[in-house]
KOLGUDREN-506995 format. One line per 10 residues: number of its first residue (from 1); for each residue x, y, z of N, C-alpha, C, O, CB. Coordinates in nm, 3 decimals, always signed. Each point is the difference from the previous one (the first is absolute). Last residue first. Glycine has a CB too. Example, Ala and Ser with C-alpha at 12.3 -4.5 7.8 and 13.67 -1.06 7.14 Angstrom:
2
2	+1.285,-0.225,+0.708,+0.082,+0.119,+0.006,-0.077,+0.109,+0.073,+0.051,+0.111,+0.017,+0.067,-0.174,-0.232; -0.089,-0.509,+0.208,-0.089,+0.119,+0.000,+0.090,+0.120,+0.000,+0.104,-0.002,+0.066,-0.293,-0.115,+0.059
//
This chain:
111
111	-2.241,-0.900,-0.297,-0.072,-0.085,-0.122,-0.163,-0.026,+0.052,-0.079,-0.062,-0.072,+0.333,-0.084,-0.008; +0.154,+0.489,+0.195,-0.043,-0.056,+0.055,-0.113,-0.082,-0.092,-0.071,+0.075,-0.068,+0.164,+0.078,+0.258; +0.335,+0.196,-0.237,-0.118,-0.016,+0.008,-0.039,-0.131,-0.008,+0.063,-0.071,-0.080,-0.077,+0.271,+0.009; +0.462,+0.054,+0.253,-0.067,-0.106,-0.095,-0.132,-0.008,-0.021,-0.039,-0.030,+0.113,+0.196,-0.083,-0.056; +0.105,+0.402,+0.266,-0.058,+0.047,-0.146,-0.020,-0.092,-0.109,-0.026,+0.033,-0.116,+0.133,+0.154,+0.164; +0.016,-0.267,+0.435,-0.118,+0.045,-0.009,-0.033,+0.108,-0.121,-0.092,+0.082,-0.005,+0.102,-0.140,+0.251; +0.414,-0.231,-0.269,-0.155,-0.085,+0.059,-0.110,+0.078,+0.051,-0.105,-0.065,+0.009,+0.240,-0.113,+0.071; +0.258,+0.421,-0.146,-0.007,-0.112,-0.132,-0.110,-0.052,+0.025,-0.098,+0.045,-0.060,+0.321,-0.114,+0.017; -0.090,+0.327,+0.431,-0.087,+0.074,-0.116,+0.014,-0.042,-0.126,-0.039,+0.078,-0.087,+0.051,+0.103,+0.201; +0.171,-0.460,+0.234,-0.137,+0.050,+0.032,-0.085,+0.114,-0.108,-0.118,+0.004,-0.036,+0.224,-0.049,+0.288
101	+0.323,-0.064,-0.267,-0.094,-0.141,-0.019,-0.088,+0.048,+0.011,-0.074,+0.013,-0.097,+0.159,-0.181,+0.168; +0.192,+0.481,+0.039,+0.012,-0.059,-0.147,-0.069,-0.093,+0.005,-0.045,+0.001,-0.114,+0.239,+0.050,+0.053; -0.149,+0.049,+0.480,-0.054,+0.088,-0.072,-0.028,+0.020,-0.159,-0.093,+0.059,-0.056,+0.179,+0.000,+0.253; +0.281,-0.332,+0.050,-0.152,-0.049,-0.004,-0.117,+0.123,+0.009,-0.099,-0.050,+0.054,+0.193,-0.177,+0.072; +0.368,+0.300,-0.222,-0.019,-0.131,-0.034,-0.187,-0.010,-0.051,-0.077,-0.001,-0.095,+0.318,-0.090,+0.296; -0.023,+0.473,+0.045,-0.052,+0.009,-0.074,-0.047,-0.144,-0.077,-0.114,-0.007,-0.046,+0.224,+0.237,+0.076; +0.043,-0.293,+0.405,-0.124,+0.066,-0.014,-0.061,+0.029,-0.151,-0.112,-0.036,-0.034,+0.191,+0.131,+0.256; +0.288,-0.500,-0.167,+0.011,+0.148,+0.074,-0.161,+0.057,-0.048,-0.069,-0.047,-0.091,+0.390,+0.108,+0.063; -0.253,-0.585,+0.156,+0.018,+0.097,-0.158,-0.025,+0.151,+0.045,-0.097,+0.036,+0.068,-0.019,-0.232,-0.257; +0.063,-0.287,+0.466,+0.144,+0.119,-0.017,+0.034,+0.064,-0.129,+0.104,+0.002,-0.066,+0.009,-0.138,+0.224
91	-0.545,-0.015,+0.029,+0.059,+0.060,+0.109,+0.148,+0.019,-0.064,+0.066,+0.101,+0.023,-0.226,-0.213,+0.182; -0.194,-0.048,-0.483,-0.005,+0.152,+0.029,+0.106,-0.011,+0.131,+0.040,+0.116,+0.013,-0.324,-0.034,-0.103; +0.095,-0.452,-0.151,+0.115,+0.077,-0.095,-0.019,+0.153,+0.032,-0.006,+0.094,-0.079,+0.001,-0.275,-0.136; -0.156,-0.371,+0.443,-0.013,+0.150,-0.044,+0.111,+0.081,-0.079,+0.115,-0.042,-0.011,-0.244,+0.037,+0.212; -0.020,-0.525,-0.263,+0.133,+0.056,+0.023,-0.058,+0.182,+0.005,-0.018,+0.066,-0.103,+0.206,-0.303,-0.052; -0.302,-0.321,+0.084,-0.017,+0.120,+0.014,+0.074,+0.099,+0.087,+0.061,-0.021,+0.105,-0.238,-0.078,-0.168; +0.154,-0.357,-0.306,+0.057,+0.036,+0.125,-0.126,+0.171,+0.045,-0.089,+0.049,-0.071,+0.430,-0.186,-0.010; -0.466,-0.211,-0.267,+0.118,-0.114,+0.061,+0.010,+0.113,+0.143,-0.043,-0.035,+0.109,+0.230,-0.108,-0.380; -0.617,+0.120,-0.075,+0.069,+0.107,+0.071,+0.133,-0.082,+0.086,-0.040,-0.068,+0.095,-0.215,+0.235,-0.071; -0.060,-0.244,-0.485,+0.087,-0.082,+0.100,+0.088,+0.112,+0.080,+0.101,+0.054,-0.044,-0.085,-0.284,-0.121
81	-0.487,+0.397,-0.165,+0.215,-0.027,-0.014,-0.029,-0.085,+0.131,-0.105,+0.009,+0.064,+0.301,+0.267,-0.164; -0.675,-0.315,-0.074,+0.054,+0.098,+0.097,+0.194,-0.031,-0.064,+0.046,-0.100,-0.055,-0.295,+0.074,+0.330; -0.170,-0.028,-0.619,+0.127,-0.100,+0.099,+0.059,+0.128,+0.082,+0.046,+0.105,-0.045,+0.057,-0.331,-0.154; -0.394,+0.369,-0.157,-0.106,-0.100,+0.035,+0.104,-0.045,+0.118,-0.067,-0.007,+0.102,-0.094,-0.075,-0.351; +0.264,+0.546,+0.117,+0.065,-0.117,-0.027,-0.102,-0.069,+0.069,-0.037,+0.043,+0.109,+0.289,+0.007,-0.136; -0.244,+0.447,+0.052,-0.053,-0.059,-0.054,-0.041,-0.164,-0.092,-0.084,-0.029,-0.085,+0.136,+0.264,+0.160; +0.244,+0.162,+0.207,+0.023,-0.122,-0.070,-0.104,+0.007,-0.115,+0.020,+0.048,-0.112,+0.068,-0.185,+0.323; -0.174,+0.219,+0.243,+0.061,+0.116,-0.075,+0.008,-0.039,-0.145,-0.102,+0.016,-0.068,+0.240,+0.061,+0.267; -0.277,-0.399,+0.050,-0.105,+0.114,-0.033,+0.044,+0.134,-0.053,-0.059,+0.084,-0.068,-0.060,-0.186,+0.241; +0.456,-0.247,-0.035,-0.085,-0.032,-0.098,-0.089,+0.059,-0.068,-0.008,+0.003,-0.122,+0.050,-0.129,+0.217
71	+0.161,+0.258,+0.310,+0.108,+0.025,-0.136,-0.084,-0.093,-0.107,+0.001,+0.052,-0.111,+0.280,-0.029,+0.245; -0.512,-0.069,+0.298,+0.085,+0.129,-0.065,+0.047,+0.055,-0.088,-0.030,+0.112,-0.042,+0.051,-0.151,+0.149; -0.047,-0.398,+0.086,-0.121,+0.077,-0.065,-0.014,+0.094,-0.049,-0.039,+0.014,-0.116,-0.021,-0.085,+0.213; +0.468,-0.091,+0.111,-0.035,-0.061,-0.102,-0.118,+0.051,-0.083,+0.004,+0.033,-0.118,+0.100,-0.200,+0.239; -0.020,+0.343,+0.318,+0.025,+0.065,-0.121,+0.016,-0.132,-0.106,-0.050,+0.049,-0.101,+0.173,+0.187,+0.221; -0.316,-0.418,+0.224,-0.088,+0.106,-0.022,+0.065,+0.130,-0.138,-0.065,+0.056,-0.089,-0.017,-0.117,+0.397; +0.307,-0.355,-0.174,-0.189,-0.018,-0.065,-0.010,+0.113,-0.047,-0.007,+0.036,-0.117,-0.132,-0.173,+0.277; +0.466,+0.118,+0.132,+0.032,-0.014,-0.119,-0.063,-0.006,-0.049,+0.016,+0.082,-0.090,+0.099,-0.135,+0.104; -0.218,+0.114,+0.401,+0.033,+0.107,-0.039,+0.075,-0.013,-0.155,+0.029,+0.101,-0.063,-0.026,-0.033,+0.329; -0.169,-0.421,-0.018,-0.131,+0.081,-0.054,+0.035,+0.127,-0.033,-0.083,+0.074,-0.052,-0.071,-0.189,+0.186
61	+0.461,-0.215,+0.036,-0.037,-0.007,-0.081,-0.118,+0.042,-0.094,-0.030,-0.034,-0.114,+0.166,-0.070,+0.226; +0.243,+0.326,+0.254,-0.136,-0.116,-0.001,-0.011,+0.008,-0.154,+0.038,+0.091,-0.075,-0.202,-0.046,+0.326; +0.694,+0.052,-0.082,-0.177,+0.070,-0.027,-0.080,-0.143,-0.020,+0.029,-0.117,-0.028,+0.024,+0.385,-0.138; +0.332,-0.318,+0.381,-0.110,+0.108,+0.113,-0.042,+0.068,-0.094,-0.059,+0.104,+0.028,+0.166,-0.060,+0.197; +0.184,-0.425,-0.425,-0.108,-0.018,+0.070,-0.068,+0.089,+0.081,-0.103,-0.044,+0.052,+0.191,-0.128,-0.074; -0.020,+0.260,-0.500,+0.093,+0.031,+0.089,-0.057,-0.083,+0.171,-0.114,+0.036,+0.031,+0.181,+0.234,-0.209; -0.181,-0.429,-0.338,-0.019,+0.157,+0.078,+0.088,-0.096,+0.114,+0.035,-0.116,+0.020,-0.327,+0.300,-0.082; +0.487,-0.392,-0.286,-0.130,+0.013,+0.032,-0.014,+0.093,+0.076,+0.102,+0.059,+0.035,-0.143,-0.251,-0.066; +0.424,+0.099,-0.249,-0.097,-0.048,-0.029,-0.165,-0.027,+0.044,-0.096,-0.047,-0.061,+0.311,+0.009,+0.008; +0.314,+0.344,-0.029,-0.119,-0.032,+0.137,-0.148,-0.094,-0.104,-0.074,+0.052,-0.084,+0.141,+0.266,+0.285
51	+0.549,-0.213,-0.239,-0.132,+0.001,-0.053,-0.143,-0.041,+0.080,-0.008,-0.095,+0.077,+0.165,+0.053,-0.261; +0.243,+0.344,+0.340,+0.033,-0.123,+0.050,-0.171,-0.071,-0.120,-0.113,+0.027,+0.042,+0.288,+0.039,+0.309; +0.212,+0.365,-0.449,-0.115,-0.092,+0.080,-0.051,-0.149,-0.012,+0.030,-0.089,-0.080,-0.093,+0.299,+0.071; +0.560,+0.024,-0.056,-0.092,-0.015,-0.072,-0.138,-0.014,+0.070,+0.014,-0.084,+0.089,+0.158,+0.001,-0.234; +0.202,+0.392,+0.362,-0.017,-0.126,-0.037,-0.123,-0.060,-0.095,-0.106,+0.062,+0.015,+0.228,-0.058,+0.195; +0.232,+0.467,-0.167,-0.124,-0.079,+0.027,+0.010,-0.137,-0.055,+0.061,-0.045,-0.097,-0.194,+0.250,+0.093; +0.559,+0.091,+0.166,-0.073,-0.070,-0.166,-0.139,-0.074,+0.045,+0.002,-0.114,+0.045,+0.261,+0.035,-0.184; -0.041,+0.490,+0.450,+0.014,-0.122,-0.033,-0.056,-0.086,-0.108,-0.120,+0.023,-0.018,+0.154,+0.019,+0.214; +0.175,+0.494,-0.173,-0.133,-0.107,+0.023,+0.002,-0.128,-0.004,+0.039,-0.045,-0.107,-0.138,+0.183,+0.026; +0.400,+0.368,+0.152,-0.008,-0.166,-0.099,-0.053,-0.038,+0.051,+0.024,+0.006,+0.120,+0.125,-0.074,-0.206
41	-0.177,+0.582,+0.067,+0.011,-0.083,+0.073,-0.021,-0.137,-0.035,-0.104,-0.033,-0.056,+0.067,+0.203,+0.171; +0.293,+0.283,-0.318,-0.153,-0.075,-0.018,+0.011,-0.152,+0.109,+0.093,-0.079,-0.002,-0.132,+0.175,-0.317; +0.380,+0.271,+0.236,-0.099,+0.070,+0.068,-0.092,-0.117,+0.032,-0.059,-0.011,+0.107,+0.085,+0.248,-0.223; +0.338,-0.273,-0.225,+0.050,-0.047,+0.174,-0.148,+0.053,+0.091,-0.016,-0.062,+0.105,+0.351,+0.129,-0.121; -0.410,-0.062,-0.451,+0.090,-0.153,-0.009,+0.018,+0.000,+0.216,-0.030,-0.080,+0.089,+0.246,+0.106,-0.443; -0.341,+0.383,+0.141,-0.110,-0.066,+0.013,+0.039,-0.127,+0.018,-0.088,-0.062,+0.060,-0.038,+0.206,-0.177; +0.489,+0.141,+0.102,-0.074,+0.045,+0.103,-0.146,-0.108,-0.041,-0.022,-0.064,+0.102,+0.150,+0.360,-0.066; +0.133,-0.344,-0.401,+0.066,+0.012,+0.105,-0.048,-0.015,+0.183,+0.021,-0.091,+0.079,+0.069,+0.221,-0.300; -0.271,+0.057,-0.209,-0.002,-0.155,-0.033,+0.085,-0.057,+0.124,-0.049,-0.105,+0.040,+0.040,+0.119,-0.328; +0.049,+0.438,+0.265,-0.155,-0.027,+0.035,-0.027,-0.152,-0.014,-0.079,-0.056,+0.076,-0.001,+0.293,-0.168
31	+0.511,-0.069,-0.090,-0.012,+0.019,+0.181,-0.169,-0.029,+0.032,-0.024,-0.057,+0.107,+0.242,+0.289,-0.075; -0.124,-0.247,-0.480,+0.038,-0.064,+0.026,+0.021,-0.029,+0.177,-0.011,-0.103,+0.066,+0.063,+0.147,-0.325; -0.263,+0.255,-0.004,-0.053,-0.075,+0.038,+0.068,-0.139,+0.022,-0.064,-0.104,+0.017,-0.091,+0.254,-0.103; +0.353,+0.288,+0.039,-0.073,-0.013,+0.112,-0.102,-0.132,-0.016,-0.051,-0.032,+0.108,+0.079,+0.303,-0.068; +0.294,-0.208,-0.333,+0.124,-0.030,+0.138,-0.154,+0.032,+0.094,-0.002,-0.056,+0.109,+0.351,+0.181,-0.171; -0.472,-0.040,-0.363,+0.020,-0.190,-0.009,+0.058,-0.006,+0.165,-0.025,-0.095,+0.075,+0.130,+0.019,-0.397; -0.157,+0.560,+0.174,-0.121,-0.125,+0.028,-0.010,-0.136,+0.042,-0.073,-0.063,+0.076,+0.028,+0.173,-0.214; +0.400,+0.174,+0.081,-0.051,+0.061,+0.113,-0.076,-0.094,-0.005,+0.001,-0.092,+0.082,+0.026,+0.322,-0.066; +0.136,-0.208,-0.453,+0.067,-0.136,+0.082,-0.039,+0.065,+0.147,+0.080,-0.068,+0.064,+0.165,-0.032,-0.238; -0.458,+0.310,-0.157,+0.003,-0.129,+0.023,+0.043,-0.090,+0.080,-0.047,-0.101,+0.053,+0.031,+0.162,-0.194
21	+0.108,+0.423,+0.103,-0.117,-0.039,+0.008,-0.004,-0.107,+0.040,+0.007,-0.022,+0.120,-0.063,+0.137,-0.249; +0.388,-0.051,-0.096,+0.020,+0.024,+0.120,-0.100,+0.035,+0.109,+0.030,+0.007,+0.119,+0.146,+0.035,-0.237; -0.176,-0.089,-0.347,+0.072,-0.112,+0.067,+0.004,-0.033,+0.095,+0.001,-0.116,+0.042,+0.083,+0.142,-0.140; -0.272,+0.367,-0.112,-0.078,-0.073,-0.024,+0.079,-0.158,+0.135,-0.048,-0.052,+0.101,-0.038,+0.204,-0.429; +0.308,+0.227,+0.254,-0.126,+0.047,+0.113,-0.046,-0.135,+0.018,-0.004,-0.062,+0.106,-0.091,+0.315,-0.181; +0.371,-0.246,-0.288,+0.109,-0.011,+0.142,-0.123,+0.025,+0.104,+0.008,-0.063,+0.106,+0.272,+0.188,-0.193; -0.398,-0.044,-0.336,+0.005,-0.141,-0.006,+0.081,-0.048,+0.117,+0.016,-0.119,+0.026,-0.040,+0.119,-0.276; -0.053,+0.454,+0.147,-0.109,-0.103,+0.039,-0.001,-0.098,+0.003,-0.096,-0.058,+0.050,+0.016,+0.149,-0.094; +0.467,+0.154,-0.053,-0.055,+0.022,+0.158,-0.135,-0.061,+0.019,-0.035,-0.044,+0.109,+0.152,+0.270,-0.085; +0.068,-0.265,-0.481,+0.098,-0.017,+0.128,-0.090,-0.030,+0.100,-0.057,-0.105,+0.029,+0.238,+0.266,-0.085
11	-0.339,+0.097,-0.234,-0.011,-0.137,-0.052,+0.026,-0.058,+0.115,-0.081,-0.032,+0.088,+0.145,+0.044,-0.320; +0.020,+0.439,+0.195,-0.088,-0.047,+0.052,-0.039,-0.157,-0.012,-0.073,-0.047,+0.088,+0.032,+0.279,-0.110; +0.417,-0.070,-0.168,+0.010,+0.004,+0.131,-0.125,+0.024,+0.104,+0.010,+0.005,+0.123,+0.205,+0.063,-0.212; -0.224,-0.108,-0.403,+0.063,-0.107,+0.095,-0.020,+0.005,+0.092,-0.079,-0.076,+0.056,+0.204,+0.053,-0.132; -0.266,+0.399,-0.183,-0.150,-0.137,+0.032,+0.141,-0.092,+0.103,-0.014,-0.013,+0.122,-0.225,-0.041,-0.455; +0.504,+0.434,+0.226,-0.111,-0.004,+0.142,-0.113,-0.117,-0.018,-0.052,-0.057,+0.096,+0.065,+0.340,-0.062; +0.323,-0.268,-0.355,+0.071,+0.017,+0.131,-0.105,+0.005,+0.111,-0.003,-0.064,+0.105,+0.197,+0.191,-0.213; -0.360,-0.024,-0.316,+0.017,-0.146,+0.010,+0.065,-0.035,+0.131,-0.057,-0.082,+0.072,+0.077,+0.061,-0.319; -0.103,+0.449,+0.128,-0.103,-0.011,+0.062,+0.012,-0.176,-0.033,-0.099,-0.065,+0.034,-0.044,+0.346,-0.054; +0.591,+0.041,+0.136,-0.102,-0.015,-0.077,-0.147,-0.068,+0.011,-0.025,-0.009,+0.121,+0.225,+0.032,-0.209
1	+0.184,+0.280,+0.362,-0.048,-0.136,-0.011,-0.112,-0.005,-0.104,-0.103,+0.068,+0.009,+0.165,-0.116,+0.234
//
């Protein structure tokens, strides 16, 4: 066998590895596209919210004031913002969630 006979028939075979390679790949993500389609649990389509124009009635109104004030002095804005709703944002945000806040906001420095 000569040494052209052999680059081919290496030629060949890599480009047959190569193919065949590939097409393993595509057939597995195609089964993975698959399995995540039937695995994943369907959710009902959230509803829009409901727009809120004034605090909420079981909060008091001195508790809007008061972060109104708040965020001004933060701020630094002569006009407190118009606080419409309030709303905690810790009971259904997973742990790390709100650990992230917490170490965003206690590395802000403070005016």
């Amino acid at each position: 066998m000569d040494t052209w006979a052999k680059l081919e028939i290496g030629f060949v075979m890599t480009l047959l590895g190569m193919g065949i390679v590939f097409a393993v790949l595509v057939f597995l993500a195609a089964v993975l596209g698959l399995l995540e389609k039937a695995c994943t649990p369907r959710r009902p389509k959230a509803q829009p919210p409901a727009p809120a124009t004034a605090p909420a009635a079981g909060d008091p109104p001195a508790l809007a004031a008061v972060i109104a004030a708040a965020i001004a002095a933060f701020t630094g804005e002569s006009a407190p913002p118009a606080i419409r709703s309030i709303r905690r944002a810790g009971e259904e945000l997973p742990a790390w969630s709100r650990m992230s806040r917490q170490e965003q906001l206690a590395s802000r420095k403070i005016r």
